[in-house]
Backbone as XML, in Angstrom:
<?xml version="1.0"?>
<chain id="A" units="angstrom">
  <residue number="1" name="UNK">
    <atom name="N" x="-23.067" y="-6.643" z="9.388"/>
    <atom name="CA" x="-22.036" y="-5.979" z="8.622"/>
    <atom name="C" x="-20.666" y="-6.552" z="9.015"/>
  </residue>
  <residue number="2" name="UNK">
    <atom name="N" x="-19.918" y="-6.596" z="7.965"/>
    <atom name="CA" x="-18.364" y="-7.269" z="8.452"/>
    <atom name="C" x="-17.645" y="-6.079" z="8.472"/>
  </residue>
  <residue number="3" name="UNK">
    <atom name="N" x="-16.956" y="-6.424" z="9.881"/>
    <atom name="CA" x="-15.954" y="-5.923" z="10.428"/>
    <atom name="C" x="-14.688" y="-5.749" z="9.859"/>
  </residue>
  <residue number="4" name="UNK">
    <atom name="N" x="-14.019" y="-5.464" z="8.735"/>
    <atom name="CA" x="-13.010" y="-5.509" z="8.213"/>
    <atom name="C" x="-11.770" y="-4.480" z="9.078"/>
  </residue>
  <residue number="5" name="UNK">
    <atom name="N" x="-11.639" y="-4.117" z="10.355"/>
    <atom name="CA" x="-10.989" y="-3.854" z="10.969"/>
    <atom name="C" x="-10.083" y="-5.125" z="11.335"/>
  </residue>
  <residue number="6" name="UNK">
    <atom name="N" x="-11.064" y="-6.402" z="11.411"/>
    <atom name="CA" x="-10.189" y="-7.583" z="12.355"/>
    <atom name="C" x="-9.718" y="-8.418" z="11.099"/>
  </residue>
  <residue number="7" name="UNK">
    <atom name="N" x="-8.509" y="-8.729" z="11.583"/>
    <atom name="CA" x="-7.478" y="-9.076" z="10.402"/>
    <atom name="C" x="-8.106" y="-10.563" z="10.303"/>
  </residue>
  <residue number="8" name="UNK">
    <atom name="N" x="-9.028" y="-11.260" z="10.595"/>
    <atom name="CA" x="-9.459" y="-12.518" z="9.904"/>
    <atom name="C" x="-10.701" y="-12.263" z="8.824"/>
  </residue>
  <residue number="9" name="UNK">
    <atom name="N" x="-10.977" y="-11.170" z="8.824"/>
    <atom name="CA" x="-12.111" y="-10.410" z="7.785"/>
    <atom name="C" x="-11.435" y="-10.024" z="6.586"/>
  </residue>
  <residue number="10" name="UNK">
    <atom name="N" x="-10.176" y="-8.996" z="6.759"/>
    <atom name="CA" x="-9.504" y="-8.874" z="5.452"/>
    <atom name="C" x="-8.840" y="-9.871" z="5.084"/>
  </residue>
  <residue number="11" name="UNK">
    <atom name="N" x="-8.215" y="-10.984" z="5.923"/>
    <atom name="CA" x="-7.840" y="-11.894" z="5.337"/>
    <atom name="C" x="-8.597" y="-12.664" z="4.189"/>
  </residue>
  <residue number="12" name="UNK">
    <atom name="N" x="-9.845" y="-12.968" z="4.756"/>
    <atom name="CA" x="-10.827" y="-13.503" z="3.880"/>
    <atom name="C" x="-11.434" y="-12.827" z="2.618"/>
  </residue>
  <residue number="13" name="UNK">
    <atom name="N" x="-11.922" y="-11.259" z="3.007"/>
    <atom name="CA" x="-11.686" y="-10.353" z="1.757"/>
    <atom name="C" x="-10.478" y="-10.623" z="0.662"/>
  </residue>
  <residue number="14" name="UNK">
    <atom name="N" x="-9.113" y="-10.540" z="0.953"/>
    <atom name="CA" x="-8.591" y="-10.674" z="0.314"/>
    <atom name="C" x="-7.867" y="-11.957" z="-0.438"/>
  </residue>
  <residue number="15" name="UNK">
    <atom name="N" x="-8.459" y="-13.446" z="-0.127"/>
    <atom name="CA" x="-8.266" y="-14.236" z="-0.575"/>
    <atom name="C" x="-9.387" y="-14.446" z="-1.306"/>
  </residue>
  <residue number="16" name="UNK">
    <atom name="N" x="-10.493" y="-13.836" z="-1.382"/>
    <atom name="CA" x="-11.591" y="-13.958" z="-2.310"/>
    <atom name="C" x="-11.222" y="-13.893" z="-3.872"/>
  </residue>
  <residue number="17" name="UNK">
    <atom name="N" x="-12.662" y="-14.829" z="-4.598"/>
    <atom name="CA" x="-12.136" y="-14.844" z="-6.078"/>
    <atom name="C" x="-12.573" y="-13.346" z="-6.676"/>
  </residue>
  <residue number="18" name="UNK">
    <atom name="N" x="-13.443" y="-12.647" z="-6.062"/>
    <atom name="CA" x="-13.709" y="-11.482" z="-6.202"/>
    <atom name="C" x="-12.537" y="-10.544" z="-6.183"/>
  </residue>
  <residue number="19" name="UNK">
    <atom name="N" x="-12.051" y="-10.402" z="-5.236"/>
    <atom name="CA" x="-10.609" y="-9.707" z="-4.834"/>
    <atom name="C" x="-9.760" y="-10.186" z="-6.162"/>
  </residue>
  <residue number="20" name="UNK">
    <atom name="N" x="-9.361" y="-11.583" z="-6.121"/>
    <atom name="CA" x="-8.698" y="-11.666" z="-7.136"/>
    <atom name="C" x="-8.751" y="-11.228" z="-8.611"/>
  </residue>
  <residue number="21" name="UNK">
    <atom name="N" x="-10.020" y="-11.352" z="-8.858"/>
    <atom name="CA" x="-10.801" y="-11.092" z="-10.167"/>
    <atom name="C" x="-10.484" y="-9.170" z="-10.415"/>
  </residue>
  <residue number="22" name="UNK">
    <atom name="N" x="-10.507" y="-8.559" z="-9.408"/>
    <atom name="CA" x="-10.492" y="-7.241" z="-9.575"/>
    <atom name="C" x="-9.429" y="-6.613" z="-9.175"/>
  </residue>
  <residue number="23" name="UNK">
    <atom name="N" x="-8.634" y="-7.608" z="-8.855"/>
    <atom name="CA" x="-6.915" y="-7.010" z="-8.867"/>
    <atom name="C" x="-6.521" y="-6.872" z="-9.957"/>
  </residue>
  <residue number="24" name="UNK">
    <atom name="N" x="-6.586" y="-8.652" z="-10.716"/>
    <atom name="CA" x="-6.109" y="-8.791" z="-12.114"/>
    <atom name="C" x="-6.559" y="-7.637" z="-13.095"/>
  </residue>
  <residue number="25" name="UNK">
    <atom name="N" x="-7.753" y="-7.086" z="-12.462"/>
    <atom name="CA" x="-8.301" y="-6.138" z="-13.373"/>
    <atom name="C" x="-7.831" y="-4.397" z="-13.297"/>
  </residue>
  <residue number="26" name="UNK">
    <atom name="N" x="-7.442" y="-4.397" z="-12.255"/>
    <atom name="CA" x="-6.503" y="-3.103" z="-11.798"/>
    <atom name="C" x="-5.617" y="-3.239" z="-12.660"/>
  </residue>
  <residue number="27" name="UNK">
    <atom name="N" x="-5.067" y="-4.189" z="-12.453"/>
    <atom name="CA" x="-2.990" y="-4.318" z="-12.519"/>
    <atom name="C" x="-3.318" y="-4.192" z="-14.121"/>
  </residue>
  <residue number="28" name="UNK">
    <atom name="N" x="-3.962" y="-5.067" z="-15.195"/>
    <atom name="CA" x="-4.035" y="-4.821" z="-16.599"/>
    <atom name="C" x="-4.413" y="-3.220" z="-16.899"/>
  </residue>
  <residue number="29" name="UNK">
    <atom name="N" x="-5.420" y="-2.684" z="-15.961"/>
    <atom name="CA" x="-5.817" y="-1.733" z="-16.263"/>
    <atom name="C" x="-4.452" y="-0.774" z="-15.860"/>
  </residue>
  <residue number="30" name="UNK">
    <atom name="N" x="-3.804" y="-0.651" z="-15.160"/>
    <atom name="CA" x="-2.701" y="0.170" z="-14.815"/>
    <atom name="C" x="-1.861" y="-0.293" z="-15.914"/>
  </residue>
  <residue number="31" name="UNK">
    <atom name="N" x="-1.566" y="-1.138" z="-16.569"/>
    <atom name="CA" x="-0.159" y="-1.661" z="-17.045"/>
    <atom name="C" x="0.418" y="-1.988" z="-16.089"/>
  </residue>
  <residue number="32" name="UNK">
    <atom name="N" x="0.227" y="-2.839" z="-15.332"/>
    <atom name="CA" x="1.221" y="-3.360" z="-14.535"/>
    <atom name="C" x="2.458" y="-2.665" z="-13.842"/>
  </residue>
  <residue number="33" name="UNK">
    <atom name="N" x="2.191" y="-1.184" z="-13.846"/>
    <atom name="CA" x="3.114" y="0.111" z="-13.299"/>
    <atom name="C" x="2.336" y="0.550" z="-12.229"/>
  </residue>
  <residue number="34" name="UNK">
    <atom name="N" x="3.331" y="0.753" z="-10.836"/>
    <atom name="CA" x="3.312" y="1.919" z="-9.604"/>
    <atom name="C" x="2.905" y="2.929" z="-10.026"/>
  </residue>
  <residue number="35" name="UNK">
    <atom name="N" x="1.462" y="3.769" z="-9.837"/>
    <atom name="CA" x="1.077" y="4.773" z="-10.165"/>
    <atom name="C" x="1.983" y="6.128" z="-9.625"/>
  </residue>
  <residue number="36" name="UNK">
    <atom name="N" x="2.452" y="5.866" z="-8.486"/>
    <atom name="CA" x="3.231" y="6.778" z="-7.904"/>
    <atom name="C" x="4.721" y="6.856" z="-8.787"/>
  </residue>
  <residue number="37" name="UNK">
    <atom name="N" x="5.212" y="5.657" z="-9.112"/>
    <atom name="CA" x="6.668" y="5.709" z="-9.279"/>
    <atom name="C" x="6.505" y="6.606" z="-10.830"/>
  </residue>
  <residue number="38" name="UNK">
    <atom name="N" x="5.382" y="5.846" z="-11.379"/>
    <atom name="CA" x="4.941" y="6.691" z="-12.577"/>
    <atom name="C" x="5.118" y="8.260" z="-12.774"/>
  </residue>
  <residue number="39" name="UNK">
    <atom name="N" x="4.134" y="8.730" z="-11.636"/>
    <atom name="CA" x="4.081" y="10.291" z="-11.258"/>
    <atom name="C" x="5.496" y="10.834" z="-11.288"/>
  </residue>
  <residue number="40" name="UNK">
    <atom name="N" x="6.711" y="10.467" z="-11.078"/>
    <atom name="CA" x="7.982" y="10.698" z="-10.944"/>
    <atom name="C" x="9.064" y="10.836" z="-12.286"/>
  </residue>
  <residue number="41" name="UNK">
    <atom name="N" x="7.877" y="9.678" z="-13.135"/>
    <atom name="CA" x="8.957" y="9.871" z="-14.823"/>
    <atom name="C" x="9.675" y="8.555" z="-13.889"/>
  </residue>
  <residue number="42" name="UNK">
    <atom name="N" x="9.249" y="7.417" z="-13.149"/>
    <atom name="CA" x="10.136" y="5.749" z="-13.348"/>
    <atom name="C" x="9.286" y="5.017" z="-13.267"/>
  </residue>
  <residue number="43" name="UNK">
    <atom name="N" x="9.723" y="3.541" z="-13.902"/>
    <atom name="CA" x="8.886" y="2.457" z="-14.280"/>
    <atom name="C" x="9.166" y="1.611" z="-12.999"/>
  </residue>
  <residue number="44" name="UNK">
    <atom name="N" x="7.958" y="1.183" z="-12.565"/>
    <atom name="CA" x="8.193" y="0.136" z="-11.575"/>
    <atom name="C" x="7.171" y="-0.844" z="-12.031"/>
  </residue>
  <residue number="45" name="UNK">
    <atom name="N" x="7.533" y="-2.300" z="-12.189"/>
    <atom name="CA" x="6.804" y="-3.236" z="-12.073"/>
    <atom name="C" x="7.192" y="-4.407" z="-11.470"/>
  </residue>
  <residue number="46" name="UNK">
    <atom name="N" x="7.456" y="-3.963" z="-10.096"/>
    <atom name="CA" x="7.870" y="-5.042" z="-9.581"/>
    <atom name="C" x="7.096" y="-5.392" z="-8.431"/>
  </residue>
  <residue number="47" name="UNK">
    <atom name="N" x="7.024" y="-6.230" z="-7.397"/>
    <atom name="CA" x="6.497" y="-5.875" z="-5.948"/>
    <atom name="C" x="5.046" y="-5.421" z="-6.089"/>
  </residue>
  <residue number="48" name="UNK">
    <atom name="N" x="3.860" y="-5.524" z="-7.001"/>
    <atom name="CA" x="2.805" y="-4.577" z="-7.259"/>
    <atom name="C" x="2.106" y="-5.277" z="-6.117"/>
  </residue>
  <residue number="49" name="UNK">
    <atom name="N" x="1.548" y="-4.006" z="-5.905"/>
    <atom name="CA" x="0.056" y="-4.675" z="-4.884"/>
    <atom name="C" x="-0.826" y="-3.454" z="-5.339"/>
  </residue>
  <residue number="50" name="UNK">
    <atom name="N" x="-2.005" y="-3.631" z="-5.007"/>
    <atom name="CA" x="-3.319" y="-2.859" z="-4.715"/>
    <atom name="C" x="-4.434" y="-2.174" z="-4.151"/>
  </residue>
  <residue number="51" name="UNK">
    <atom name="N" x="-3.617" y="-1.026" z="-3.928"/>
    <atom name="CA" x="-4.351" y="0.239" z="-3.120"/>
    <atom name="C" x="-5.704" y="0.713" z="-2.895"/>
  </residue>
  <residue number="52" name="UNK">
    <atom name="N" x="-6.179" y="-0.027" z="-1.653"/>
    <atom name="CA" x="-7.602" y="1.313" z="-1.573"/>
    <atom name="C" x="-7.109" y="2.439" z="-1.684"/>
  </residue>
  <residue number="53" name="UNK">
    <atom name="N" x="-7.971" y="3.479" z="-2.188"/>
    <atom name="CA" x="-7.599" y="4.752" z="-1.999"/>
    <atom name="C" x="-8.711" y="5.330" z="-0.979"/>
  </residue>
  <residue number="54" name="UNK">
    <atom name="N" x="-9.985" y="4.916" z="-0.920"/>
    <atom name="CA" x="-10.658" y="5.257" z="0.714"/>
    <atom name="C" x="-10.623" y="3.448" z="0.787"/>
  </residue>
  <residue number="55" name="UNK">
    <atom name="N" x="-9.708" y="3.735" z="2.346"/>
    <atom name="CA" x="-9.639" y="2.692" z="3.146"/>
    <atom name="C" x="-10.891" y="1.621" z="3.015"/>
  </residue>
  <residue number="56" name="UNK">
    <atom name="N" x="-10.372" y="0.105" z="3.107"/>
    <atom name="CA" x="-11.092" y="-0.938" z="3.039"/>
    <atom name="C" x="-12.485" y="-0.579" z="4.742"/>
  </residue>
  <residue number="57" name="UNK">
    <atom name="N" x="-11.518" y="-0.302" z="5.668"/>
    <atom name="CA" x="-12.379" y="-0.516" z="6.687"/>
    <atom name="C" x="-12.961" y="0.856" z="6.925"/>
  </residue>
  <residue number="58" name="UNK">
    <atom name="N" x="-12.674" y="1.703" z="6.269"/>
    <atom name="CA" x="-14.049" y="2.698" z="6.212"/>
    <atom name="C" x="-14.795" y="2.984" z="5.346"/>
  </residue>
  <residue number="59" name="UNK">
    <atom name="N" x="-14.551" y="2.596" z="4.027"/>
    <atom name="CA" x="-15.624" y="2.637" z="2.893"/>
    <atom name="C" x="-15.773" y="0.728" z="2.638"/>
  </residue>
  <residue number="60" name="UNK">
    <atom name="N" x="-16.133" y="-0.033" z="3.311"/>
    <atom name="CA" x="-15.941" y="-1.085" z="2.381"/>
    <atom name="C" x="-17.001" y="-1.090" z="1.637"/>
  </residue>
  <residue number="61" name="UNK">
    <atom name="N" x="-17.907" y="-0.257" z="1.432"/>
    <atom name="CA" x="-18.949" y="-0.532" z="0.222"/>
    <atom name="C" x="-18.118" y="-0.306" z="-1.246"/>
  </residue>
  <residue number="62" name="UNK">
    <atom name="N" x="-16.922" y="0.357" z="-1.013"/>
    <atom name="CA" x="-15.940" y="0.585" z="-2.162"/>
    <atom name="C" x="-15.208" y="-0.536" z="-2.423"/>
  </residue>
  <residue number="63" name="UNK">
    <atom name="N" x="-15.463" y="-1.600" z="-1.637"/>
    <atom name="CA" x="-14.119" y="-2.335" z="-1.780"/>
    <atom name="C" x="-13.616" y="-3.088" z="-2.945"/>
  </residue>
  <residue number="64" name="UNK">
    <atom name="N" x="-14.728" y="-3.450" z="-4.191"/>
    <atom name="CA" x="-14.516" y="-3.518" z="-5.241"/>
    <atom name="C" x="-14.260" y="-2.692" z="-6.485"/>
  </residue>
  <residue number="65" name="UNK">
    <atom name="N" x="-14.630" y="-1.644" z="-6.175"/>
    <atom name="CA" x="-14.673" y="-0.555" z="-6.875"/>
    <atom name="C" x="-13.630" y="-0.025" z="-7.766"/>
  </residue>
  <residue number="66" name="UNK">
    <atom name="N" x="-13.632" y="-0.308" z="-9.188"/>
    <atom name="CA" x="-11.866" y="-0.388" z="-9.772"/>
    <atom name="C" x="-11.840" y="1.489" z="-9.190"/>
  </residue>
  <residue number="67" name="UNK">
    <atom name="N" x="-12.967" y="2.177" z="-9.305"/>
    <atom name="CA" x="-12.393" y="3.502" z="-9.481"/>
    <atom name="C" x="-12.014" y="3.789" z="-7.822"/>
  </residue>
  <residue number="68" name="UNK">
    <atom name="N" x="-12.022" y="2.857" z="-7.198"/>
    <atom name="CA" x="-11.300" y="3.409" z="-5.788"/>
    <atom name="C" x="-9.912" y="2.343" z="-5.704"/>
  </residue>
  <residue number="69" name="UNK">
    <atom name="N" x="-10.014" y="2.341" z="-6.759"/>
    <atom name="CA" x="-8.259" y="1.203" z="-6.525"/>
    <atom name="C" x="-7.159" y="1.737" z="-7.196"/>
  </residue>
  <residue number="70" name="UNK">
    <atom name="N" x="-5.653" y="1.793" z="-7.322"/>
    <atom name="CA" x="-4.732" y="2.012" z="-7.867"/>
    <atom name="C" x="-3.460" y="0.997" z="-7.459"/>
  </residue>
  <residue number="71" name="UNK">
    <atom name="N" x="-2.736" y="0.796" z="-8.570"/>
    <atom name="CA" x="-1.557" y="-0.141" z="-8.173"/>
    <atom name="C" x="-0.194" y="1.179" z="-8.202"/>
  </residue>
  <residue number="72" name="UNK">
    <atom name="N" x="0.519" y="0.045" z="-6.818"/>
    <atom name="CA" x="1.560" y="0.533" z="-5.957"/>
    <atom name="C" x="2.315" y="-0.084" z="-5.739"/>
  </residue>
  <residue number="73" name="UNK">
    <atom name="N" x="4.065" y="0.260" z="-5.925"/>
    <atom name="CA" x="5.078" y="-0.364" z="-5.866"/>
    <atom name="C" x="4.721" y="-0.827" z="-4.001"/>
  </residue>
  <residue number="74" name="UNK">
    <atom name="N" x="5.210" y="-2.277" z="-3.935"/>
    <atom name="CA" x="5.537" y="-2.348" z="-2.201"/>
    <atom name="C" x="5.907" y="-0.840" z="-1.942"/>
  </residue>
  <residue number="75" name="UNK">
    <atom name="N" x="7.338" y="-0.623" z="-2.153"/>
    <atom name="CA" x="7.639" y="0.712" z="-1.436"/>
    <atom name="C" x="6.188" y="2.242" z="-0.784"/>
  </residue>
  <residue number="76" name="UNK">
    <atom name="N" x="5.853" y="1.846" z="-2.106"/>
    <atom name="CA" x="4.904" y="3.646" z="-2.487"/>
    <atom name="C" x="4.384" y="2.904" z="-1.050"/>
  </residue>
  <residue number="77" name="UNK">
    <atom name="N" x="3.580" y="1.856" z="-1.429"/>
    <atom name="CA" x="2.173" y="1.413" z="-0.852"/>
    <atom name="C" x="2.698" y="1.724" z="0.826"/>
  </residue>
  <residue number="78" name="UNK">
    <atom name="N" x="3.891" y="1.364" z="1.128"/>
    <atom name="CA" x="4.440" y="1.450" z="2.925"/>
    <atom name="C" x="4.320" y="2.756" z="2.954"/>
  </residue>
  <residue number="79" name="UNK">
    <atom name="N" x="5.031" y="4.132" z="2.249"/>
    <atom name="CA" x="4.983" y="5.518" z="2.053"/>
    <atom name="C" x="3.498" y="5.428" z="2.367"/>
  </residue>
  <residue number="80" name="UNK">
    <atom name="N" x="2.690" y="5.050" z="2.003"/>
    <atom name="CA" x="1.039" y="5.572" z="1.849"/>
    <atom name="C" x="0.322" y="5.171" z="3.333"/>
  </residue>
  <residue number="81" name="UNK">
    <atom name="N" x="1.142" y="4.266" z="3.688"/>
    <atom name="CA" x="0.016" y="4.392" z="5.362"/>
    <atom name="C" x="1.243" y="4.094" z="6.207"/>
  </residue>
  <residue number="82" name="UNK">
    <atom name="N" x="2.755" y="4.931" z="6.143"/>
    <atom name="CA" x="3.465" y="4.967" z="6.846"/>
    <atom name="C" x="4.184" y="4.091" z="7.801"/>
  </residue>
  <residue number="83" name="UNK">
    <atom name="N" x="4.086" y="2.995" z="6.723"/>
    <atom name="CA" x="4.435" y="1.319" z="7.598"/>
    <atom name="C" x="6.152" y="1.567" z="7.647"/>
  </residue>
  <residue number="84" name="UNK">
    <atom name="N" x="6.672" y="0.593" z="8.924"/>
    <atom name="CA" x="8.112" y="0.488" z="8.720"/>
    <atom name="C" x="9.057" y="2.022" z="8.530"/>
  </residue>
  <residue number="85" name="UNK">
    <atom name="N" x="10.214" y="1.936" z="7.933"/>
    <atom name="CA" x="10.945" y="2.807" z="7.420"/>
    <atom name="C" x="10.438" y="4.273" z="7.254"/>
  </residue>
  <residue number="86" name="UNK">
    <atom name="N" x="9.192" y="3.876" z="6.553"/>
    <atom name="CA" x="8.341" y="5.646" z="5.662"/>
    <atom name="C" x="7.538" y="5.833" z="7.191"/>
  </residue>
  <residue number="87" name="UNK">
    <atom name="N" x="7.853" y="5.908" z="8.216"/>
    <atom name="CA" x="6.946" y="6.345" z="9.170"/>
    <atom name="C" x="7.232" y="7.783" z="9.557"/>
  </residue>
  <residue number="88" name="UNK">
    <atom name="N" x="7.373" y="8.595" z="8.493"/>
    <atom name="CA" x="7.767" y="10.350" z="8.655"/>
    <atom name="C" x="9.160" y="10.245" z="8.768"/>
  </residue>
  <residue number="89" name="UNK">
    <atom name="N" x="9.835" y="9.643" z="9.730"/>
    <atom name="CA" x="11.002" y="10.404" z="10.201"/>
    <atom name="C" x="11.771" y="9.816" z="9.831"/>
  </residue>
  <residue number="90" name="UNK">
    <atom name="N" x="11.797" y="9.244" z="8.815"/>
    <atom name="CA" x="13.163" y="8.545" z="7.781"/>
    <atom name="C" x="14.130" y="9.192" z="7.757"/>
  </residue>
  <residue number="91" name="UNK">
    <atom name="N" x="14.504" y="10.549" z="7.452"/>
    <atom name="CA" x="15.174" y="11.528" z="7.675"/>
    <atom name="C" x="15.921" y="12.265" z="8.288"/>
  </residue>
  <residue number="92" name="UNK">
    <atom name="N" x="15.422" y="11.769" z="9.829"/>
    <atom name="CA" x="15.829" y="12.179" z="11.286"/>
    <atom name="C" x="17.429" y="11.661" z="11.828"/>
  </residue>
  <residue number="93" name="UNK">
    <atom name="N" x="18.198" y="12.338" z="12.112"/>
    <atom name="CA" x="19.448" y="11.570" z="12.245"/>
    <atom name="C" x="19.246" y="10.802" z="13.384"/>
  </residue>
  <residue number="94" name="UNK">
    <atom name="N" x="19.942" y="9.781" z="13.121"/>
    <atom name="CA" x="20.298" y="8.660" z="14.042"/>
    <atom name="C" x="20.954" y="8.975" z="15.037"/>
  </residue>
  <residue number="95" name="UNK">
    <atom name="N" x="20.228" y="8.691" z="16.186"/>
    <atom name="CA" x="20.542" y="9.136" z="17.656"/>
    <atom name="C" x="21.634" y="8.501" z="18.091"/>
  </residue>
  <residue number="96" name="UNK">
    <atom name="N" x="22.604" y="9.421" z="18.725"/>
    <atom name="CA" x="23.683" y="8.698" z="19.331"/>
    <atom name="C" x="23.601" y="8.046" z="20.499"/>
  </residue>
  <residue number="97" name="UNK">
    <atom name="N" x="23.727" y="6.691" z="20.697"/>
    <atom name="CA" x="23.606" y="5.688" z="21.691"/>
    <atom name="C" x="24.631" y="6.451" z="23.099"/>
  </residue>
  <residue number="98" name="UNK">
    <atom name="N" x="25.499" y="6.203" z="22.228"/>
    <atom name="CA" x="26.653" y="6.109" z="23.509"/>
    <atom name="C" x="27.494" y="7.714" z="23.424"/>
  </residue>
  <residue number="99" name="UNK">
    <atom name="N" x="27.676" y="8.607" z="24.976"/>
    <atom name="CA" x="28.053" y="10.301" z="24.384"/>
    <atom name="C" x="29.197" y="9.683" z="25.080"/>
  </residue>
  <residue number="100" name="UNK">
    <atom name="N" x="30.193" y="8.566" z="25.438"/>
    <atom name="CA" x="31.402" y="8.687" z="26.311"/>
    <atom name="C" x="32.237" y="9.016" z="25.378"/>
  </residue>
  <residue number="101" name="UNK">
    <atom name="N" x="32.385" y="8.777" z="24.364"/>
    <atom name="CA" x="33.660" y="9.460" z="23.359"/>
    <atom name="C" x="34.065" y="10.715" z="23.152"/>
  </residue>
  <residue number="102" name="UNK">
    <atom name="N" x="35.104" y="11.412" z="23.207"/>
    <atom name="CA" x="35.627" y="12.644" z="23.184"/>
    <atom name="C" x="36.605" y="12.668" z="22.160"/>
  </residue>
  <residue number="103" name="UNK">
    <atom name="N" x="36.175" y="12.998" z="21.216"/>
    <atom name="CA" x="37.076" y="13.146" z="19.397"/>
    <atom name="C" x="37.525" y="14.498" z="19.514"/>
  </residue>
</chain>
């Protein structure tokens, strides 16, 4: 069974003509729109990529599966497994470095 935890497995997953073949087939099937940005009433077609919705490395018997796929603005897609910026605490004020100032 392949390991799609180790990033030279999804690499290869995802340079497949398979992969490719069933992206192209998402993205037409979506219209080429962020399902999320959609949900909101805005058009995004920019940045698209293509969402497991159960994870590659725990269902990969899904991994072709159009009905476990959806397209996602870059943005949504970071929001969705909390990469970078969207890691919850986007929100959180910015900690003050330095308290020597007296205003």
């Amino acid at each position: 069974m392949i390991d799609y935890n180790e990033y030279k497995e999804r690499k290869r997953f995802y340079n497949s003509k398979q992969w490719q073949q069933v992206r192209l087939y998402v993205l037409k099937r979506d219209n080429y729109e962020c399902e999320w940005c959609k949900e909101e009433g805005k058009v995004t077609t920019e940045g698209l990529e293509i969402d497991h919705i159960e994870e590659l490395q725990e269902r990969p018997e899904l991994k072709l599966e159009p009905d476990n796929l959806r397209v996602l603005c870059k943005a949504c897609h970071n929001k969705r497994h909390t990469r970078f910026q969207y890691g919850g605490n986007q929100f959180k004020p910015k900690e003050n470095k330095w308290n020597d100032e007296l205003w």
